[in-house]
N, C-alpha and C positions, 0 to 999 in steps of 0.2 A: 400711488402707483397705478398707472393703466398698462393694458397687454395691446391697445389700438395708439398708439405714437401719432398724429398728424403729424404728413410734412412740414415744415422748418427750416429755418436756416441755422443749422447747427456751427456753424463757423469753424469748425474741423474739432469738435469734441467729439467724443463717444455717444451713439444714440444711444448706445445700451451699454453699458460701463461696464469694470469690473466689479464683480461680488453685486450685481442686481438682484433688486429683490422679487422679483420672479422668475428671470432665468439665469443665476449666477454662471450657468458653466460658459455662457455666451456671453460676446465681447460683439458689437459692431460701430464700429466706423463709416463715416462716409466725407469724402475729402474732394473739397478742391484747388487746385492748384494752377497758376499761372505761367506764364510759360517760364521756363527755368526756374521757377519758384520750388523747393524743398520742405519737406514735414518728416523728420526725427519723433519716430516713435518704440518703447521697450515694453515689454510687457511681462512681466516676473513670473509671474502663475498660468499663462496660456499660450499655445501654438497661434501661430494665424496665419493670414492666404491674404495676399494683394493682389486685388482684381481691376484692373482699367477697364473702365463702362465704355470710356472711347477716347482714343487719342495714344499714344506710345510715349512712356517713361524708362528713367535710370531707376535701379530697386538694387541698394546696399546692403548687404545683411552679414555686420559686422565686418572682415576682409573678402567677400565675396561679393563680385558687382554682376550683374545681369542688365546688359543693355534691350534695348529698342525691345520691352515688355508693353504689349499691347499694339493692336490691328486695326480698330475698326471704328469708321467713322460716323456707322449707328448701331446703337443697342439692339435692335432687331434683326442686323444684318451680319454677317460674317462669327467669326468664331473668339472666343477671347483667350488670354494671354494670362499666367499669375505665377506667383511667387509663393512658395512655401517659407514661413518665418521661424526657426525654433522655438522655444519657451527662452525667453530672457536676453535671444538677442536684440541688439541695436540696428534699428531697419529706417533708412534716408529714402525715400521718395523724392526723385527731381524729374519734374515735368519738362516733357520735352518742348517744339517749336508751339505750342497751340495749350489752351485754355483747357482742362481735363479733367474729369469727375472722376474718381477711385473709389473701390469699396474697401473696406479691412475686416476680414472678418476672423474671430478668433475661439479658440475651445480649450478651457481649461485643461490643463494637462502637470506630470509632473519630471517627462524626463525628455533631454531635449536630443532633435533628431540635428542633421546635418541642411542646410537648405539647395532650394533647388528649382528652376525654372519652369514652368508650364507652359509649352505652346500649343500653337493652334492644333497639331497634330499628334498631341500627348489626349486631347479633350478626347473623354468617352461620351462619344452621341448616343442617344437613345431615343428612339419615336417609337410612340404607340397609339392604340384609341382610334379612333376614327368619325368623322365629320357624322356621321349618322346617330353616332351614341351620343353624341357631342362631349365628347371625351379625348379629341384627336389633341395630342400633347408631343414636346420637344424638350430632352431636357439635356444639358450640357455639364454634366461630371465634371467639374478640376482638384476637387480631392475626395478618393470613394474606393473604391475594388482596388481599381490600375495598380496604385502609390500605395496599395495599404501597409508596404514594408517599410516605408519610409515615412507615415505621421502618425500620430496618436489617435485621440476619438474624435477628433474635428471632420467633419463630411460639409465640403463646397460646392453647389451647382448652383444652375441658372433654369429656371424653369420657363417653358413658351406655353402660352394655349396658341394650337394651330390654326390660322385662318382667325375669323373673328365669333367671338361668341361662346361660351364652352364652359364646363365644367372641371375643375381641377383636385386631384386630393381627392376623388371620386376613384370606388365607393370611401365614404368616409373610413378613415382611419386613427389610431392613439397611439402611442408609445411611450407609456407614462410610469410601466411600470416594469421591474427585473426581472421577469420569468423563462428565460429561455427554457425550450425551442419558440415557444410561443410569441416571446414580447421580449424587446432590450428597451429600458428607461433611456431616452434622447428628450433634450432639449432644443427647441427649434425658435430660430428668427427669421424673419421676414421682409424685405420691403419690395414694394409692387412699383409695375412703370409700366403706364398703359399708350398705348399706339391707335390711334392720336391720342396727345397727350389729355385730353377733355375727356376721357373715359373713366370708367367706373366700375366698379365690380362689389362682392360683398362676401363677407369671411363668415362661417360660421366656426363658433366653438362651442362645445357641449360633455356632459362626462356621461351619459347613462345612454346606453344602447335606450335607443328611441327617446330619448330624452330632446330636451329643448333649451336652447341658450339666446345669446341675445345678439343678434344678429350685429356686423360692422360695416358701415359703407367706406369702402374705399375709392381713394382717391392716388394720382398719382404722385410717388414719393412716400406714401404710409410705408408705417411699418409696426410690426406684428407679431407678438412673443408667443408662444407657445408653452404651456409647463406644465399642460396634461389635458386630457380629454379627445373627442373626434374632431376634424379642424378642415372640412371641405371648405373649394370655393368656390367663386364662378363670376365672369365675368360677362356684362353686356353686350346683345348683337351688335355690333356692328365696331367692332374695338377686340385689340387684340390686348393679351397680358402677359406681362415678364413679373417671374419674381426669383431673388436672390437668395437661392438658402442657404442659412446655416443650421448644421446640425450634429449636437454634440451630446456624445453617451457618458453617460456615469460612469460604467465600468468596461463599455462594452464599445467594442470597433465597428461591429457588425448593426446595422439597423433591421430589426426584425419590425414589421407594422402588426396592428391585428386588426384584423378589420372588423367594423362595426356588426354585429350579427344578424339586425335586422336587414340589412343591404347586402350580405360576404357574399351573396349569390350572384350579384352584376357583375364581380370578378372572371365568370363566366364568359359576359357579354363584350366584353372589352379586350379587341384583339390586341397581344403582347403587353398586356399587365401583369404577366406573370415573368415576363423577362425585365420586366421596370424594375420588377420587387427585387430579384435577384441580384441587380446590379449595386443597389443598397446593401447588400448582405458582405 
């Protein structure tokens, strides 16, 4: 088992399956589909979120159809579109006129909600940071606060570094373990998509306040488990970074982080990271 996945051609299986053996509560998918081409998938034990990277899909969830789900005919550009899936129903994807990448992403759960569409103007935006800390970030909520009455512990977004260059998941942070108010145990995956696609970046994961781990180069298309410890990143000057999270609690809806102690002071430094943290919650 590794927690760094290199890109692949997964042929529309699970990168991360169910009952994984580092982050079981996470499920991810990534699919492509041809034009009107269809992918039938159920998933017994977890909720999930269908996300178009780009291009517009039919999304069936069970007697419930949602047309023209997804906008955007680059990943970097405009806003995206997704689907809430319950635990256990039967969900069709059928691609519409053009060729289309989708994500699926999913969070153990055990009781099922009703489903339900996400558009462009359901997405909670969130900007913070700023080009000087090199910490200026863009992230795009599709399941988080908004919807929290209607999914379980599953949390959807889409993360930007702004401009090119940057630091992300700065200051370092964990969520590994059950202590509220302090800390909710979350489960987190990953995959990264750098602009231009020749870009690069690097993960770090580590578990001891100032401690040391073994650093990951990324590439585009990686992907990235998470199942405890601090988990900053950062990506090369001259290249921008997307990455897809998912992130799912053990028992708990609300995402509390703790921040590493030898760094919680930069929280300071970093305008509206304290309204980032909130929108997790």
């Amino acid at each position: 088992m590794t927690k760094h996945i290199e890109a692949y051609d997964n042929a529309n299986q699970a990168i991360v399956g169910e009952n994984d053996g580092i982050t079981p509560l996470v499920y991810f998918n990534r699919l492509w589909l041809d034009p009107g081409q269809s992918h039938t998938y159920s998933l017994s034990a977890y909720e999930s979120c269908v996300v178009p990277v780009t291009g517009s899909c039919t999304v069936a969830v069970d007697d419930t159809v949602f047309d023209n789900v997804g906008e955007r005919t680059h990943l970097f550009e405009g806003m995206p579109n997704a689907v809430y899936v319950p635990v256990s129903a039967s969900c069709t994807i059928t691609a519409g006129d053009q060729r289309m990448e989708i994500f699926v992403a999913g969070g153990a759960f055990d009781k099922k909600f009703e489903p339900f569409v996400i558009r462009s103007g359901d997405v909670d935006l969130v900007q913070y940071g700023s080009d000087d800390t090199k910490t200026h970030r863009k992230i795009k909520h599709l399941l988080g606060q908004s919807n929290v009455e209607r999914r379980g512990r599953l949390l959807v977004s889409e993360l930007y570094t702004v401009g090119e260059g940057g630091w992300s998941g700065f200051p370092p942070h964990k969520h590994d373990t059950e202590r509220p108010p302090e800390e909710t145990r979350f489960e987190e995956v990953y995959n990264f998509r750098f602009h231009p696609e020749n870009g690069f970046g690097c993960q770090f994961d580590y578990l001891e306040d100032g401690g040391r781990g073994t650093p990951h180069h990324l590439k585009n298309g990686d992907t990235y488990l998470i199942d405890h410890g601090y988990h900053p990143c950062v990506v090369a000057p001259g290249y921008q970074m997307y990455y897809f999270t998912i992130i799912v609690g053990e028992t708990s809806q609300s995402l509390i982080q703790f921040f590493e102690p030898t760094h919680a002071h930069q929280v300071e430094t970093i305008p509206g990271i304290k309204d980032m943290v909130a929108k997790f919650r």
